[in-house]
C-alpha positions as CSV (number, residue, x, y, z in Angstrom):
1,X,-168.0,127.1,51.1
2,X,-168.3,130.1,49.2
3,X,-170.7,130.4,46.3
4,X,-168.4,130.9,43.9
5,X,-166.4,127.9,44.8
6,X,-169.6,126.3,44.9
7,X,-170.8,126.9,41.4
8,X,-167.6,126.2,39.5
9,X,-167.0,123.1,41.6
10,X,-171.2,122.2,40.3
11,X,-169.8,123.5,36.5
12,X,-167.2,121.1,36.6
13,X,-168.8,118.1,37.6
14,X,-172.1,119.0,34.9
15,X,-169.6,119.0,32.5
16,X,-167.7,115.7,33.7
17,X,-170.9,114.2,33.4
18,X,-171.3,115.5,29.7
19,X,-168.4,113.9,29.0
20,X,-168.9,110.7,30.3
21,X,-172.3,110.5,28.8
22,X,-171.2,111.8,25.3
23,X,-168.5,109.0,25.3
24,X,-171.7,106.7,25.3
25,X,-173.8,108.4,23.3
26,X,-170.7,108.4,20.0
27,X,-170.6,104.3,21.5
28,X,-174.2,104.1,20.9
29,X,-174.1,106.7,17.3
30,X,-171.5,104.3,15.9
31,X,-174.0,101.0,16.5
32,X,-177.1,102.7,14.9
33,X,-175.3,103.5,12.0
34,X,-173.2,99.9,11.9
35,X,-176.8,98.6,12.0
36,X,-178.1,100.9,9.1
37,X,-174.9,99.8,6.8
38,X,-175.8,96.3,7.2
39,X,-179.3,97.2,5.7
40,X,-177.8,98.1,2.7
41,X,-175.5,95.5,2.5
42,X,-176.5,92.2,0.6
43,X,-175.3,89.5,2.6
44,X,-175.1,86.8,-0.6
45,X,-173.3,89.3,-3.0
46,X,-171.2,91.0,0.0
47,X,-170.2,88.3,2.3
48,X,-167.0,89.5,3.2
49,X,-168.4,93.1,4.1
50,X,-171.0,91.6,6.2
51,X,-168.9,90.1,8.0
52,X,-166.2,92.4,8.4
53,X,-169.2,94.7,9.8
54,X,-170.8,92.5,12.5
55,X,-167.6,91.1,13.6
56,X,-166.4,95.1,14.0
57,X,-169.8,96.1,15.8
58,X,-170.2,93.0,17.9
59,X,-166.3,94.0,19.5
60,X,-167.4,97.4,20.1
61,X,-170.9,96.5,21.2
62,X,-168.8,93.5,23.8
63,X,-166.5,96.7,25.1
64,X,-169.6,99.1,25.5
65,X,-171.5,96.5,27.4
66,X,-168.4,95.6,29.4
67,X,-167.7,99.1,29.7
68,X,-171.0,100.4,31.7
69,X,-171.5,97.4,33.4
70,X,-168.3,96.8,35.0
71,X,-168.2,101.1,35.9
72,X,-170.7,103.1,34.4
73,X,-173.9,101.1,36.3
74,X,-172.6,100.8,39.1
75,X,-171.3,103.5,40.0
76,X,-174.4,105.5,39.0
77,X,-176.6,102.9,40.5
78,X,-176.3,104.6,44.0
79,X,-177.0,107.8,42.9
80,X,-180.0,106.5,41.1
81,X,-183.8,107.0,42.4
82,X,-185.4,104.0,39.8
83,X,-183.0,101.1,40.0
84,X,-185.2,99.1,37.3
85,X,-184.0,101.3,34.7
86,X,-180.3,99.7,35.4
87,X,-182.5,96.2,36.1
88,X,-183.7,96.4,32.9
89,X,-180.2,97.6,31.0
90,X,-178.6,95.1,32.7
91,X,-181.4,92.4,31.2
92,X,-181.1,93.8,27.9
93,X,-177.3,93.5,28.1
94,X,-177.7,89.9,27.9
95,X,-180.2,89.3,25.8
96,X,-177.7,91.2,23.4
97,X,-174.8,88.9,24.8
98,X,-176.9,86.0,23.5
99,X,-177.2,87.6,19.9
100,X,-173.7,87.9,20.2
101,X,-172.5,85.0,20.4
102,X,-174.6,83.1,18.0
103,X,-173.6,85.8,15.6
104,X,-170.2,84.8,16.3
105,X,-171.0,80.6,16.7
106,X,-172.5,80.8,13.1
107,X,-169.9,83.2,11.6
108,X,-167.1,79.9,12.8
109,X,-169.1,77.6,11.5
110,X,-168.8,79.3,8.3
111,X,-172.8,79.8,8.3
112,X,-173.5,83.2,6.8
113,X,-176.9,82.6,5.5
114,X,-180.5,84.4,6.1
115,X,-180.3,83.4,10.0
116,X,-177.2,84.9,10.3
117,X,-179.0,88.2,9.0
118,X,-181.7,87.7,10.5
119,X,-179.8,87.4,14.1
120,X,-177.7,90.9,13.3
121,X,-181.1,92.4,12.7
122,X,-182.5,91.1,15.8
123,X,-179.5,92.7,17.4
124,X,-179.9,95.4,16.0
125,X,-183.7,96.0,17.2
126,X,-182.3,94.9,20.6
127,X,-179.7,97.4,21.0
128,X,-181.7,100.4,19.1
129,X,-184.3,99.6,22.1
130,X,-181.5,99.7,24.7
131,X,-179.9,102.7,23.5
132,X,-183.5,105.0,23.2
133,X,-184.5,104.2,26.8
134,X,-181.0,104.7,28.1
135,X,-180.4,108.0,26.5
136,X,-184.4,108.9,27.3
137,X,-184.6,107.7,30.5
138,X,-181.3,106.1,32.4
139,X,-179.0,109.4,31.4
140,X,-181.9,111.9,32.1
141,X,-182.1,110.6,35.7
142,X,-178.2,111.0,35.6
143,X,-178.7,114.6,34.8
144,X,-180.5,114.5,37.8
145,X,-177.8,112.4,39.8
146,X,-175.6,115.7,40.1
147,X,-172.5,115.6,42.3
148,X,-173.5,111.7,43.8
149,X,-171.4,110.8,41.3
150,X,-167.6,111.4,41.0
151,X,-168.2,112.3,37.2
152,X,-164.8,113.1,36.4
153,X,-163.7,110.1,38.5
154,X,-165.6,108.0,36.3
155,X,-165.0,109.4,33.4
156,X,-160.8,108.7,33.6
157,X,-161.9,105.2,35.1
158,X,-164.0,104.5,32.3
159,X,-161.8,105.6,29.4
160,X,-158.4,104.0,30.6
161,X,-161.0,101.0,30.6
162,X,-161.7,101.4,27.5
163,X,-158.6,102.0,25.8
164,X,-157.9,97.9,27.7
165,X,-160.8,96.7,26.4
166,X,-160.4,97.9,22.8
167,X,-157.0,96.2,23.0
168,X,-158.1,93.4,24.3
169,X,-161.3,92.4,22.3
170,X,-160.2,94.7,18.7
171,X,-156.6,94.5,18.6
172,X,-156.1,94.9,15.4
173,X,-157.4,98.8,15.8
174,X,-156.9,101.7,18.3
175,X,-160.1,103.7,17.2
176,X,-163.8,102.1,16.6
177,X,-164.5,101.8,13.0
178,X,-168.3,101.4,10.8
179,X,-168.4,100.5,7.1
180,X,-167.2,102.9,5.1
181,X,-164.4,103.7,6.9
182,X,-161.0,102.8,6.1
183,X,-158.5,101.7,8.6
184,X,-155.5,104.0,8.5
């Protein structure tokens, strides 16, 4: 293969890659700051709000965890040199799970009271954790991964996945939202 060919097939996939790690990165932007509203949100004068809010980011946290575990880990889990990096992801994945569905358990129940807070903030600890060492450590060894990954594969896999799950799990909306925004 020519060097030419070579280098422009290596450009491509380096910025197939960008693209599929950006798309989790704006996944990940759009928690931290969901979490962030909900600090400034008082959950006994703003019930409605609080709720509207961890419904909204417990959906797009269930399509992002969906989302890399049903694509994104494994397919980069044999390109991969640590495998406990994905190991630990995939524990943290369900320890976030578990928030999520008390979250959701207490918000039927009609219980929106200082546990209920208190489990959103736990959550949120949880899935600020998850998202530092994945961008520090678990996308830094996919930098590293280069072409034993079909990155622009991936990418069209994992955002026609997407676009299911977001139908599936938030319906009523095409396009993640966080506080402050209005729906269209």
């Amino acid at each position: 293969m020519p060097t030419a060919e070579k280098t422009t097939r290596s450009t491509g996939a380096a910025a197939a890659r960008e693209q599929v790690l950006n798309m989790l990165k704006e996944d990940h932007k759009r928690a931290k700051k969901a979490f962030k509203d909900f600090e400034k949100l008082d959950a006994e004068k703003q019930p409605d709000e609080c709720k509207e809010l961890v419904e909204q980011t417990c959906g797009e946290l269930q399509v992002h965890t969906t989302l890399e575990e049903e694509i994104f880990y494994p397919a980069v889990r044999q390109a991969l040199k640590e495998q406990d990096l994905l190991d630990e992801a995939e524990v943290e994945h369900n320890s976030a799970k578990q928030l999520i569905e008390q979250l959701q358990t207490m918000q039927q129940g009609g219980q929106m009271d200082g546990k209920f807070a208190a489990t959103f903030t736990v959550l949120g600890e949880y899935v600020k954790h998850h998202i530092k060492e994945e961008e520090g450590e678990l996308f830094e060894q996919c930098e590293k991964a280069g072409n034993k990954v079909d990155w622009a594969a991936l990418g069209e896999q994992m955002a026609a996945r997407k676009a299911e799950l977001m139908e599936e799990l938030l319906p009523q909306q095409t396009a993640p939202l966080t506080a402050g925004q209005d729906e269209a």
